[in-house]
N, C-alpha and C positions, 0 to 999 in steps of 0.2 A: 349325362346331365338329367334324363329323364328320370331314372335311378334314385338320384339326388332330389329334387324339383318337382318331378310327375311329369307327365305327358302337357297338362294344358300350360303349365307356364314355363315348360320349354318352348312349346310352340308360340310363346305370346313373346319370347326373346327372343326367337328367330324371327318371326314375323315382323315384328314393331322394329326392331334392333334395338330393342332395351337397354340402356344402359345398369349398371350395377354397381353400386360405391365400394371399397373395402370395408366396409363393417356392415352395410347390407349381405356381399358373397360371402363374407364367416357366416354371419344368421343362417343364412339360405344352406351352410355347409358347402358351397362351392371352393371354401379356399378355405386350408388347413390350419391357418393363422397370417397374422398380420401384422407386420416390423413396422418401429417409426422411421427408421429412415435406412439407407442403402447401406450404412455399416452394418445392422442388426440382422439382415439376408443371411448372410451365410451361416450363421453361428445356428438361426432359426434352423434353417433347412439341415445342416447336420445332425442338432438333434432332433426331427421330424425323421433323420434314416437311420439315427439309433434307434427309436423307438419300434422303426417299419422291420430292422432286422432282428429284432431279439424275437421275435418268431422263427421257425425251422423255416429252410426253404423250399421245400416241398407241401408243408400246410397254406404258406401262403400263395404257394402257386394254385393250389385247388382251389381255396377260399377266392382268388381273383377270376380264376375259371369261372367259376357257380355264378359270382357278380355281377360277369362281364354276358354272361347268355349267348343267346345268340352273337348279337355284334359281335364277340370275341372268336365264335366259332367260322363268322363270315368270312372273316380275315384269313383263314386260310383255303377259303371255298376260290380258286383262281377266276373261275368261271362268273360266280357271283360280284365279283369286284368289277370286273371285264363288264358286265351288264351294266355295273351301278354307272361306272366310268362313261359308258354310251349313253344311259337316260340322264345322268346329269348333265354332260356337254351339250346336249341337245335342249334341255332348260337352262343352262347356261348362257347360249348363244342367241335365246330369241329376243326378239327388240324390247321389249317386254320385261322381261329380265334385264334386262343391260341398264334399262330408262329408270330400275328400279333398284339397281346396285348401285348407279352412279348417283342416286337421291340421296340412299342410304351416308355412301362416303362421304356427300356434300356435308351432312348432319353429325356425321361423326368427326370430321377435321373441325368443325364451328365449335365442339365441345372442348370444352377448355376445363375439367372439374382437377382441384392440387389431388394430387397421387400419394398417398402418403410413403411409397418410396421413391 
């Protein structure tokens, strides 16, 4: 997302819990496109994997390497994962956090915006 977005208005969606419409997250590039309704999914998405495969799959795998940076490289660092896993639980589990996730849900189930799938 940061990739996408930047550094400060990722952090201003994680922080706030931003919400985002379907034609705001196309604008933003967050989403590849946007069907009107749940017949129009799949036909989308298949050709979004025609288009993804007529590249070699070795070009694309390098081009998502480069992409992806570190984060991609972490993922196989065990070690690193194991750390992220202990400092997250531990922000995870302070009252603090918890008083502050259970806000967030309250605000997110009261949201009611139509889907357009």
């Amino acid at each position: 997302m940061i990739s996408i977005v930047g550094q400060g208005m990722t952090d201003k969606f994680a922080q706030f819990a931003w919400f985002v419409g379907t034609e705001e997250a196309l604008k933003l590039g967050l989403v590849d496109t946007v069907v009107s309704n749940s017949n129009a999914l799949k036909p989308a998405a298949l050709k979004l994997a025609e288009k993804i495969f007529e590249s070699p799959d070795s070009g694309r795998r390098h081009i998502k390497g480069l992409l992806r940076g570190e984060l991609g490289r972490s993922w196989g660092d065990r070690r690193a994962l194991e750390r992220e896993a202990r400092q997250s639980w531990v922000f995870l589990t302070e009252n603090g956090t918890i008083k502050a996730l259970e806000a967030a849900m309250l605000r997110l189930s009261r949201r009611r915006d139509k889907s357009k799938i």
